[in-house]
C-alpha positions as CSV (number, residue, x, y, z in Angstrom):
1,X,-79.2,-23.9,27.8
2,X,-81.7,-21.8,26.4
3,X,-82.1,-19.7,23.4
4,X,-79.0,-18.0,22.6
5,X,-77.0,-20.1,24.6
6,X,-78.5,-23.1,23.3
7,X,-77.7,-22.0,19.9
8,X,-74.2,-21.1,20.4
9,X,-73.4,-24.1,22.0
10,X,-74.4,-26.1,19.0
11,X,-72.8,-24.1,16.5
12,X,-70.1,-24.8,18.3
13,X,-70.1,-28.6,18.8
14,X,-72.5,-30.0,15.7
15,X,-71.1,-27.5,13.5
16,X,-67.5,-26.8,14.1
17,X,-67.9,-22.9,14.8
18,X,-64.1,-23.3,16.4
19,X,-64.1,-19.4,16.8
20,X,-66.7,-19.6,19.3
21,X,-64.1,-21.7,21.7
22,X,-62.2,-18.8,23.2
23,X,-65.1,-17.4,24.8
24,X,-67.1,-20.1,25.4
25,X,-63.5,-21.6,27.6
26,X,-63.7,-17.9,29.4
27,X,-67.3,-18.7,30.1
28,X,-66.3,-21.9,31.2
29,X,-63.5,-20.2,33.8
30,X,-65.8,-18.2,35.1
31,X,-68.2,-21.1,36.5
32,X,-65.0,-22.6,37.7
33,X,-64.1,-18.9,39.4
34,X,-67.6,-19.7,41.4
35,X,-66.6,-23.2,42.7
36,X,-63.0,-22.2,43.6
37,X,-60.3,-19.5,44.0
38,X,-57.7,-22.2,45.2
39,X,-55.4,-24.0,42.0
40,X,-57.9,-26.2,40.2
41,X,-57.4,-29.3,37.6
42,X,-60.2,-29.4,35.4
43,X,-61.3,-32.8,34.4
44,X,-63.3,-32.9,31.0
45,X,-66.0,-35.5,30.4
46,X,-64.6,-37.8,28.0
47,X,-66.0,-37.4,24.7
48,X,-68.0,-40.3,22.6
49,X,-66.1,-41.9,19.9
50,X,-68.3,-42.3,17.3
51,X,-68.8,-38.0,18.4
52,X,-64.8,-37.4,17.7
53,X,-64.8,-39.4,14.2
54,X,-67.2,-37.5,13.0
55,X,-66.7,-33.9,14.3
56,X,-62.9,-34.5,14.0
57,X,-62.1,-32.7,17.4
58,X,-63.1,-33.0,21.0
59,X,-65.0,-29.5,21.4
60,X,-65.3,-29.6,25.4
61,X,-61.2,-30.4,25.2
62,X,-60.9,-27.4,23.1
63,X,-63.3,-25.6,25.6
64,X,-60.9,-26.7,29.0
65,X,-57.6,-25.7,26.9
66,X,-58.7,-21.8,26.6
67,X,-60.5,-21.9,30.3
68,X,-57.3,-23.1,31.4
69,X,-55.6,-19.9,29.6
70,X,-58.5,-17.8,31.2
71,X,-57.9,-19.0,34.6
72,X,-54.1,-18.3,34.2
73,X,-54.8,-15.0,33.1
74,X,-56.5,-14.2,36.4
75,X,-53.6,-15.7,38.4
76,X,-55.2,-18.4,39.1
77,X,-53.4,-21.6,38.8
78,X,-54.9,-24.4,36.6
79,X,-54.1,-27.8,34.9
80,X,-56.0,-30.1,32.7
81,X,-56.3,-33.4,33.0
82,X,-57.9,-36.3,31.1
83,X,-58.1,-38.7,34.3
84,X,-61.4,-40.5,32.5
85,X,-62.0,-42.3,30.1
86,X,-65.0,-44.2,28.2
87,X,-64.8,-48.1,29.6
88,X,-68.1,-48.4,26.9
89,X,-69.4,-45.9,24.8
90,X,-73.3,-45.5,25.3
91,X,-73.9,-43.5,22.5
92,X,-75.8,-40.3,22.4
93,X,-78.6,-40.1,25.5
94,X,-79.9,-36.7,24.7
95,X,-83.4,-38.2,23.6
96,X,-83.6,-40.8,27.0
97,X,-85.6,-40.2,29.9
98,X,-83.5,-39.0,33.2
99,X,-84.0,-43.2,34.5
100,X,-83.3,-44.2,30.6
101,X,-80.2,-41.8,31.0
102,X,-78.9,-43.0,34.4
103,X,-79.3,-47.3,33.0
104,X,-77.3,-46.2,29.7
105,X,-74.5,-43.9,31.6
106,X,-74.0,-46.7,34.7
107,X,-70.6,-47.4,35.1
108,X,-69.1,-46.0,31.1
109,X,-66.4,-44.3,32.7
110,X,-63.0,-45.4,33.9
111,X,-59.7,-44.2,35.2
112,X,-57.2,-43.6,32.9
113,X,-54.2,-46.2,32.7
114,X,-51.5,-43.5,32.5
115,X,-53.0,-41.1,34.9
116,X,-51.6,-37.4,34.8
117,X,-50.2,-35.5,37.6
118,X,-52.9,-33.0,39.6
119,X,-53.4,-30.0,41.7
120,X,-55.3,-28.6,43.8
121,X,-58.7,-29.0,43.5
122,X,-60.3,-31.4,41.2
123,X,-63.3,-29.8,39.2
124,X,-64.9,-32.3,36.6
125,X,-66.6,-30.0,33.6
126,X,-68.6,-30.5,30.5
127,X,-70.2,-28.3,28.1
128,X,-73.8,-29.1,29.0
129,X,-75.5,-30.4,31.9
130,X,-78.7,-31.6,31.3
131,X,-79.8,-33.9,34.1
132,X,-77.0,-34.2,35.9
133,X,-76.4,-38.2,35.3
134,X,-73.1,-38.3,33.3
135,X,-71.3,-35.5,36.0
136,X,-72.5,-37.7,38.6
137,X,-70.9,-41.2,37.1
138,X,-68.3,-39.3,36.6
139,X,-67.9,-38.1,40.1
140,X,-68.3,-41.5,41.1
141,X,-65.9,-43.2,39.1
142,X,-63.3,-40.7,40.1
143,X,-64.1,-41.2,43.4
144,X,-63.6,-44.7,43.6
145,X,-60.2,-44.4,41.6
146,X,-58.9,-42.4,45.3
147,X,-59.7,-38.7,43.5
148,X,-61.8,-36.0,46.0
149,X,-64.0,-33.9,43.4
150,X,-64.0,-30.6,45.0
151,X,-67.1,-29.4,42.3
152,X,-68.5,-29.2,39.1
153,X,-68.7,-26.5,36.5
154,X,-70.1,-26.4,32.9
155,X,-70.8,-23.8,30.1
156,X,-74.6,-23.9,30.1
157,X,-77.3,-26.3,31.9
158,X,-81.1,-26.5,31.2
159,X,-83.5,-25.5,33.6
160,X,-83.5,-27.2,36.6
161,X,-86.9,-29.3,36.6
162,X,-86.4,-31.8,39.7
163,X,-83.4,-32.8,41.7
164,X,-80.0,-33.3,40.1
């Protein structure tokens, strides 16, 4: 989530550059291809709300629906599914420190009251991962709700700088 990368991943989500999602969803497939080769369902963070009224769209959704279409085109079978959602929106934590992050992100996800059906092997996803904190909740959350998360996969991540 550097340069380039960084830049095209904004244009994309802060200033609807929808043409962008195609490839960034085939970029998105291919850091799924590295967690699995077995049928996956890809489970997006959920997005904020005050994020959706104002961009109008869920990007990352956008993102899953074409790396869905990439996987497929491989062979390789794969579902979305929104199995999350936001129990309290927290807001943007971009400019929080990682402990900051992990107080604000505690416990702001919850399972879905109509859940969707699944298979194969779960793989939560999000556009950016930063320090890791909002994957992880969302790992746990899914976890307690009776789901095994076989990985993780996102578009682009900043350097690594510690543990995540």
């Amino acid at each position: 989530y550097l340069g380039i990368g960084k830049s095209v991943v904004i244009a994309h989500k802060e200033h609807g550059w929808h043409s962008l999602t195609p490839m960034l969803g085939t970029l998105l497939a291919r850091a799924v291809t590295s967690t699995s080769a077995e049928p996956v369902t890809l489970v997006p963070i959920p997005p904020h709300a005050h994020a959706i009224a104002r961009r109008g769209t869920d990007p990352l959704a956008d993102i899953v629906t074409h790396a869905v279409r990439a996987l497929l085109d491989i062979g390789q079978s794969a579902c979305r599914a929104s199995l999350l959602t936001r129990a309290r929106d927290t807001g943007t934590v971009k400019m929080l420190g990682r402990e900051q992050r992990r107080v604000a992100v505690e416990s702001s996800f919850t399972i879905t009251t109509h859940v969707p059906k699944t298979h194969g092997r779960i793989v939560v996803v999000d556009d950016v991962i930063t320090t890791g904190i909002t994957i992880t909740e969302a790992k746990r959350t899914l976890a307690l709700g009776g789901f095994v998360v076989h990985g993780t996969a996102s578009v682009a991540s900043t350097p690594m700088r510690g543990s995540r």
